[in-house]
Biotite code that builds the C-alpha atoms (Angstrom):
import biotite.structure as struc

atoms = struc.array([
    struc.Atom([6.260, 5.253, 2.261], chain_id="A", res_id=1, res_name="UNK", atom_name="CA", element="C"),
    struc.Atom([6.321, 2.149, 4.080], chain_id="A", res_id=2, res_name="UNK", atom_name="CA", element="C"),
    struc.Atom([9.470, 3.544, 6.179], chain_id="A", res_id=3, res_name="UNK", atom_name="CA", element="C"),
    struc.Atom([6.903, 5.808, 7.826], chain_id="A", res_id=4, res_name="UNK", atom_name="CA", element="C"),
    struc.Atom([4.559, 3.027, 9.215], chain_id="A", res_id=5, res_name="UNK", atom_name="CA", element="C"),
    struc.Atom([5.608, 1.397, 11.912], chain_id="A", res_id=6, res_name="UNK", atom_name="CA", element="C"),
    struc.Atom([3.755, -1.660, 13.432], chain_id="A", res_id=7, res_name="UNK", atom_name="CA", element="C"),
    struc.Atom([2.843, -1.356, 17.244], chain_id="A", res_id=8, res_name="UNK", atom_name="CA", element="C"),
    struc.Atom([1.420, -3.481, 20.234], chain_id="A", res_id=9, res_name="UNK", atom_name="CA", element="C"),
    struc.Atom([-1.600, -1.466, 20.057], chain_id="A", res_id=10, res_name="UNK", atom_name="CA", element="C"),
    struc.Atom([-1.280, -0.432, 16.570], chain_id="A", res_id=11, res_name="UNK", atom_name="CA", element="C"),
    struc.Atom([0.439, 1.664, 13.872], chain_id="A", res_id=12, res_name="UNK", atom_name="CA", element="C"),
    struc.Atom([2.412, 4.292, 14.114], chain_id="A", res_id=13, res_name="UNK", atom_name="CA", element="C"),
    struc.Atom([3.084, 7.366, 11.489], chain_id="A", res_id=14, res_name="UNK", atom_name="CA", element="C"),
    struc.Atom([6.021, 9.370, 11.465], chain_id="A", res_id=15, res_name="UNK", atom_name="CA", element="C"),
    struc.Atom([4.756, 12.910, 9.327], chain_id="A", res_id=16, res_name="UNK", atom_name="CA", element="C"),
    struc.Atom([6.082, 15.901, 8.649], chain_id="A", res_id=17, res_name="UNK", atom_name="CA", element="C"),
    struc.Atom([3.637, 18.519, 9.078], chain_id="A", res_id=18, res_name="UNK", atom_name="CA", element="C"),
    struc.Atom([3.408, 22.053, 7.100], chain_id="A", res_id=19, res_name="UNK", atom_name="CA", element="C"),
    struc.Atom([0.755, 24.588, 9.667], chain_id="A", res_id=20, res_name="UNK", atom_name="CA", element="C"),
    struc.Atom([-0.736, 26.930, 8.171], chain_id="A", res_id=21, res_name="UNK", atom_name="CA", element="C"),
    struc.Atom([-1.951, 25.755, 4.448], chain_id="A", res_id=22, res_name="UNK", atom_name="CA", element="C"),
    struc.Atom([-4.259, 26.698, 1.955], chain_id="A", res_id=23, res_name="UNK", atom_name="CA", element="C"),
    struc.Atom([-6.091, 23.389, 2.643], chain_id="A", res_id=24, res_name="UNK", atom_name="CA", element="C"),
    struc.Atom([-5.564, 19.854, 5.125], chain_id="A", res_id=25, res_name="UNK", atom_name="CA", element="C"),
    struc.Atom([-4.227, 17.061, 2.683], chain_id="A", res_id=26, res_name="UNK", atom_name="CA", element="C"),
    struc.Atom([-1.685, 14.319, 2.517], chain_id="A", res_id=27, res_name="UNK", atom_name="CA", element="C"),
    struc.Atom([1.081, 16.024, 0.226], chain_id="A", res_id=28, res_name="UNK", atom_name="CA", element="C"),
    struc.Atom([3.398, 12.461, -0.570], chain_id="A", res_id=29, res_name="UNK", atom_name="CA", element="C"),
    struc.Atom([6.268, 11.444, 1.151], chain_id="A", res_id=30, res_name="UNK", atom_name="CA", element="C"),
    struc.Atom([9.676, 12.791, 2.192], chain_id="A", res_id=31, res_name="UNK", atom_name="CA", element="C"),
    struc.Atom([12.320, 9.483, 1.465], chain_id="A", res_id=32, res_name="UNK", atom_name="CA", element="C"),
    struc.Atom([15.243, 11.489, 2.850], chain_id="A", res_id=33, res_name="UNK", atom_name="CA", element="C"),
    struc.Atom([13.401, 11.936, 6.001], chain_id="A", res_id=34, res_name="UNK", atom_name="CA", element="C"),
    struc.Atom([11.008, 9.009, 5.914], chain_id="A", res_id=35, res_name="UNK", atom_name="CA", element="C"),
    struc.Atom([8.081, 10.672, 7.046], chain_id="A", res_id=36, res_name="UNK", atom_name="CA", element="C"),
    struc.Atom([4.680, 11.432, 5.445], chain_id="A", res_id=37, res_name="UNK", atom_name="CA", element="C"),
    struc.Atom([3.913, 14.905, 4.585], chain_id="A", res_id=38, res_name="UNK", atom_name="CA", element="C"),
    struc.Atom([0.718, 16.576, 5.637], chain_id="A", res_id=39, res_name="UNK", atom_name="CA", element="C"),
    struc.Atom([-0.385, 19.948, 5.281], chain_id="A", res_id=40, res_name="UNK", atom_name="CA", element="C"),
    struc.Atom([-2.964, 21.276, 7.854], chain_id="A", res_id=41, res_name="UNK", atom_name="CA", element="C"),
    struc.Atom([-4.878, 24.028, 7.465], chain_id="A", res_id=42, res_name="UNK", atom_name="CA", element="C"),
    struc.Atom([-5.103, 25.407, 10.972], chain_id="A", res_id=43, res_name="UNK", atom_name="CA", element="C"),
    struc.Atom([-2.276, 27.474, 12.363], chain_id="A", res_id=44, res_name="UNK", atom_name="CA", element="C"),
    struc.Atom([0.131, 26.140, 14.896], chain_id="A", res_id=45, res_name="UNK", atom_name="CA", element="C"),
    struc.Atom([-1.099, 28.097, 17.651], chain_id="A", res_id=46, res_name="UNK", atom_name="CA", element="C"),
    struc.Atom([-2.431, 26.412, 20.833], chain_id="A", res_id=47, res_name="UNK", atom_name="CA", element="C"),
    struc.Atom([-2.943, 23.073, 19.528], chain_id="A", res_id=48, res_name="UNK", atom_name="CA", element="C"),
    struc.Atom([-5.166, 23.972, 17.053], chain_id="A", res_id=49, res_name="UNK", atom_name="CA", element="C"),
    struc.Atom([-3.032, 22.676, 14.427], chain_id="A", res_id=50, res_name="UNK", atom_name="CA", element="C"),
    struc.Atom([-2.804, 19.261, 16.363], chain_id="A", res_id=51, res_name="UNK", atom_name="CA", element="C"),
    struc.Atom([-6.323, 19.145, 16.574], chain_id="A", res_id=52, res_name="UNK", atom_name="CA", element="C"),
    struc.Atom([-6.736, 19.604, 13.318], chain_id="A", res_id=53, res_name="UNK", atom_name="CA", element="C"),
    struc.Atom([-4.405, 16.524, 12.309], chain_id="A", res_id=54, res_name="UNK", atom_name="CA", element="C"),
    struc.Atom([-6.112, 14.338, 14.549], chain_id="A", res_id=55, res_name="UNK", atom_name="CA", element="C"),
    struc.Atom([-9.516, 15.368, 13.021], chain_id="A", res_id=56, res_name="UNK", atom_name="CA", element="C"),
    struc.Atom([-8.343, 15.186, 9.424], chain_id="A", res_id=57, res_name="UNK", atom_name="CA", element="C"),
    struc.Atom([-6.364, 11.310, 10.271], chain_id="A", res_id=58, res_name="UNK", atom_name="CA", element="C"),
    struc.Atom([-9.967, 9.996, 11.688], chain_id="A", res_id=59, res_name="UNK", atom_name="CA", element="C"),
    struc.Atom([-11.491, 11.238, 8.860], chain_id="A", res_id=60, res_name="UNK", atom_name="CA", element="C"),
    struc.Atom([-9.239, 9.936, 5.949], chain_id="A", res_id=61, res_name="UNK", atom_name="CA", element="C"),
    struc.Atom([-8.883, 6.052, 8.159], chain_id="A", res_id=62, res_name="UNK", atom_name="CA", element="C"),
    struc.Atom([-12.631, 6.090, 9.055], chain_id="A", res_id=63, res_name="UNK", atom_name="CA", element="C"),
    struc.Atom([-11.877, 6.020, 12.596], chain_id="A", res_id=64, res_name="UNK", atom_name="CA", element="C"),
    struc.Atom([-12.807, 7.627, 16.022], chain_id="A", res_id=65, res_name="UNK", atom_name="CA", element="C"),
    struc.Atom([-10.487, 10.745, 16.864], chain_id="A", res_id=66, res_name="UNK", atom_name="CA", element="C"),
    struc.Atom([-10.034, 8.981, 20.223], chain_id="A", res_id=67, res_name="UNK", atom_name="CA", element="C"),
    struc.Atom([-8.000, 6.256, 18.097], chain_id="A", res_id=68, res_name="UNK", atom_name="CA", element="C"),
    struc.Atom([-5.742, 8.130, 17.455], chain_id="A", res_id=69, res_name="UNK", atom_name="CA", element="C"),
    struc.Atom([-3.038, 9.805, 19.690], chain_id="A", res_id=70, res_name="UNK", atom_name="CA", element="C"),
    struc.Atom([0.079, 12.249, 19.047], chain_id="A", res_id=71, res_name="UNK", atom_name="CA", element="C"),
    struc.Atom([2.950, 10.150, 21.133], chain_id="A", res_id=72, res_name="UNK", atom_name="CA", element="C"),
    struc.Atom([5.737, 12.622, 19.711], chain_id="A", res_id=73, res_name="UNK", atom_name="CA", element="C"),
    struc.Atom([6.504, 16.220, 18.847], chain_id="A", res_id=74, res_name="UNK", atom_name="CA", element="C"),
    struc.Atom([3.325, 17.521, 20.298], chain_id="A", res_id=75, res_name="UNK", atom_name="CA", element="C"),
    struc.Atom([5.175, 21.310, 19.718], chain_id="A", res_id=76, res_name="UNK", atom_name="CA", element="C"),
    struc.Atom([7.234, 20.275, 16.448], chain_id="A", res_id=77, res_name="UNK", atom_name="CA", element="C"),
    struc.Atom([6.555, 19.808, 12.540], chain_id="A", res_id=78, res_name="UNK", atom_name="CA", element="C"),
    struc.Atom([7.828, 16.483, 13.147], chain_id="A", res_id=79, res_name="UNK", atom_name="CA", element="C"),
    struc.Atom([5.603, 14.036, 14.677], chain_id="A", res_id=80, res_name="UNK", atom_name="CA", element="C"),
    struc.Atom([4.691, 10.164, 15.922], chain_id="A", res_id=81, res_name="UNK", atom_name="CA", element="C"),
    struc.Atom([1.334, 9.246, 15.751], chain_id="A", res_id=82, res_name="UNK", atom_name="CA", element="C"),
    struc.Atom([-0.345, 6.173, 16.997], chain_id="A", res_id=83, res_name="UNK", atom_name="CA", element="C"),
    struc.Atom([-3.642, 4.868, 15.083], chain_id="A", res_id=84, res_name="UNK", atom_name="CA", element="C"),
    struc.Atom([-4.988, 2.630, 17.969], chain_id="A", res_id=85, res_name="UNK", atom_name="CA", element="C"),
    struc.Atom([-6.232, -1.029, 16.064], chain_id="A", res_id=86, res_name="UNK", atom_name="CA", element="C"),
    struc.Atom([-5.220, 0.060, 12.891], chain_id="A", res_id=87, res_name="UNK", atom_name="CA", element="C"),
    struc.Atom([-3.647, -2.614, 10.466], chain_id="A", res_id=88, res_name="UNK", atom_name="CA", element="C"),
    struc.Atom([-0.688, -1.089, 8.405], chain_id="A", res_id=89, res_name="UNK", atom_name="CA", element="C"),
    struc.Atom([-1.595, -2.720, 4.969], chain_id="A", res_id=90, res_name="UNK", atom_name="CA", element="C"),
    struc.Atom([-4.699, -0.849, 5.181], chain_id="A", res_id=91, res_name="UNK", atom_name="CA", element="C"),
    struc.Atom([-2.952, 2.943, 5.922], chain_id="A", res_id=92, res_name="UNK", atom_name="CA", element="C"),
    struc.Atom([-1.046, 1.430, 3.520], chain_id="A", res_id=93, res_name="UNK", atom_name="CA", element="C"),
    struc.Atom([-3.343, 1.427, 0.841], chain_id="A", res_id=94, res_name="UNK", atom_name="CA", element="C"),
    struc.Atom([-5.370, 4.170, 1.916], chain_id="A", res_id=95, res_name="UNK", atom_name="CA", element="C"),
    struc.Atom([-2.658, 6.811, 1.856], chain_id="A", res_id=96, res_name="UNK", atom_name="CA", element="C"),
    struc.Atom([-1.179, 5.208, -1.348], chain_id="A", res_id=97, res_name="UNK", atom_name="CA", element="C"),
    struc.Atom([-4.522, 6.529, -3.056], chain_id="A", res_id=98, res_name="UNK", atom_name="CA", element="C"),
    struc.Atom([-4.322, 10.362, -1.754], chain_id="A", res_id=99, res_name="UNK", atom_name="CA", element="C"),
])
């Protein structure tokens, strides 16, 4: 999983795989062939609402503000970069090692 975290300037950085459209929002494990988290999100992927809903469901589960955190790639794809302002990667880590 540690593939998927990538240390930034400003912070960390998640490469996920997302699956719209679930029966709930959770972290599902991780994808080794494509090195990306897996997160199913409950919304549809219909005018953002999906991306909101990520961005909602990541400030939640780190304990952060939703303004921390920042899609930087594949705003309109399943596969997407996302930036967790301050955050320390030993601590997503271990948080996302316990979902």
């Amino acid at each position: 999983m540690k593939d998927a975290i990538k240390v930034a300037a400003e912070g960390v950085i998640l490469d996920l795989e997302i699956t719209a459209g679930a029966k709930e929002t959770a972290i599902q494990g991780y994808n080794p062939w494509r090195k990306r988290i897996e997160v199913r999100i409950a919304q549809r992927a219909q005018k953002g609402k999906a991306n909101g809903e990520l961005i909602s469901f990541l400030s939640k589960l780190f304990n952060t503000s939703s303004k921390n955190i920042e899609i930087v790639s594949g705003l309109a794809s399943s596969k997407k970069s996302v930036m967790i302002f301050q955050g320390k990667q030993e601590e997503i880590l271990e948080i996302l090692s316990l979902q």
